[in-house]
N, C-alpha and C positions, 0 to 999 in steps of 0.2 A: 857303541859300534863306531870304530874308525870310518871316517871319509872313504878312504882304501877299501874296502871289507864292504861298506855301503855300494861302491862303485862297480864292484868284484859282482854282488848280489844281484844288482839291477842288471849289469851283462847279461848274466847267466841267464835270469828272467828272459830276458829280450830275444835270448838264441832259442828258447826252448816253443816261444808262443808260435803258432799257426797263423802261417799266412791265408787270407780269404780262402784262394784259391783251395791249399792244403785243406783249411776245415771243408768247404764244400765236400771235396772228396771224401772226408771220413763220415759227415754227417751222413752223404748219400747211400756209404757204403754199411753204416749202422743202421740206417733208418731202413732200407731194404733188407735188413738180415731181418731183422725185430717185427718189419711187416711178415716177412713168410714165417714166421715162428705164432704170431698173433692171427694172423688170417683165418676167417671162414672159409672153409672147403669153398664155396660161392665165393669169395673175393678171391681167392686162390685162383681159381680156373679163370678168373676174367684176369689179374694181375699177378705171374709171379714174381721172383727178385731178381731175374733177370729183364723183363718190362718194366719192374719196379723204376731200375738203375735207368735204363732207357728211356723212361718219362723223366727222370727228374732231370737229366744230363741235359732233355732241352729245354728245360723250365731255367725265366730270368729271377738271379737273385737281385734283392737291392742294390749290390755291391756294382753289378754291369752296370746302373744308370747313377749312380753315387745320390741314390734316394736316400740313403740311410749310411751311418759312422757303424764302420765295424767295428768291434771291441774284439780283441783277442785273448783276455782274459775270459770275456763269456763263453766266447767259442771253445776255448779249452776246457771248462768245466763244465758247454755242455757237450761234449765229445764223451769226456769222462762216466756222465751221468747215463749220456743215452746210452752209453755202453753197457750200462749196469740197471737198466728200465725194464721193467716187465711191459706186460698188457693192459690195456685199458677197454675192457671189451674182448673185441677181434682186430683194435689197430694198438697200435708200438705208442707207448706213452713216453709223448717228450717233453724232457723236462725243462721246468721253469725258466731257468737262466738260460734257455735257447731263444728265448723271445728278448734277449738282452744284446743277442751275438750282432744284429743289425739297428739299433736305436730303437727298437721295438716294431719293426717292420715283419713281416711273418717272412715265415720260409718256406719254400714249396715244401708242398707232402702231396700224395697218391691221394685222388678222391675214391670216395666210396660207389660201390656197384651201384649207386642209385643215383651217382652225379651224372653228367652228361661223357658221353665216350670221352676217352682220353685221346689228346690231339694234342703235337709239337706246337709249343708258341712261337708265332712269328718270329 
């Protein structure tokens, strides 16, 4: 492969990957569809995907205190993945390369009916 052609590739690469910001939003808005698709009627009535989206929007990612190197190759593939995840039970199974998207720092998700109420983080 030419220099050129090489150069042409990695561009394209470059334009196409998700900024932080852009992935949060798609993770939030897959991982909410996939919980109400997965949910027990019980986790339902305490969380839908419109509280879903509303809990996570004020949960800190790593990315706000630079605790963790985003990767934008993981966050694309896992965008791609979780897009295409079934259930794991009654919650949305996310997949492996999403624990890559931040140096392996977690990412928020919706606790279960049994966690403590759901409350905005400082």
């Amino acid at each position: 492969m030419s220099r050129l052609a090489a150069l042409a590739l990695l561009f394209v690469s470059a334009c196409n990957a998700y900024s932080d910001s852009e992935f949060i939003g798609e993770y939030e808005r897959l991982y909410c569809e996939s919980y109400a698709l997965c949910a027990s009627d019980e986790m339902a009535r305490t969380v839908n995907e419109k509280e879903c989206l509303e809990y996570l929007r004020y949960q800190r990612y790593p990315v706000d205190n630079n605790e963790c190197k985003y990767n934008s190759d993981a966050a694309e593939s896992c965008v791609t993945d979780l897009g295409k995840s079934g259930c794991t039970g009654d919650e949305p199974e996310i997949p492996l390369i999403c624990e890559d998207v931040f140096s392996k720092c977690a990412i928020p998700h919706v606790p279960k009916p049994s966690d403590p109420p759901i409350r905005p983080a400082d």
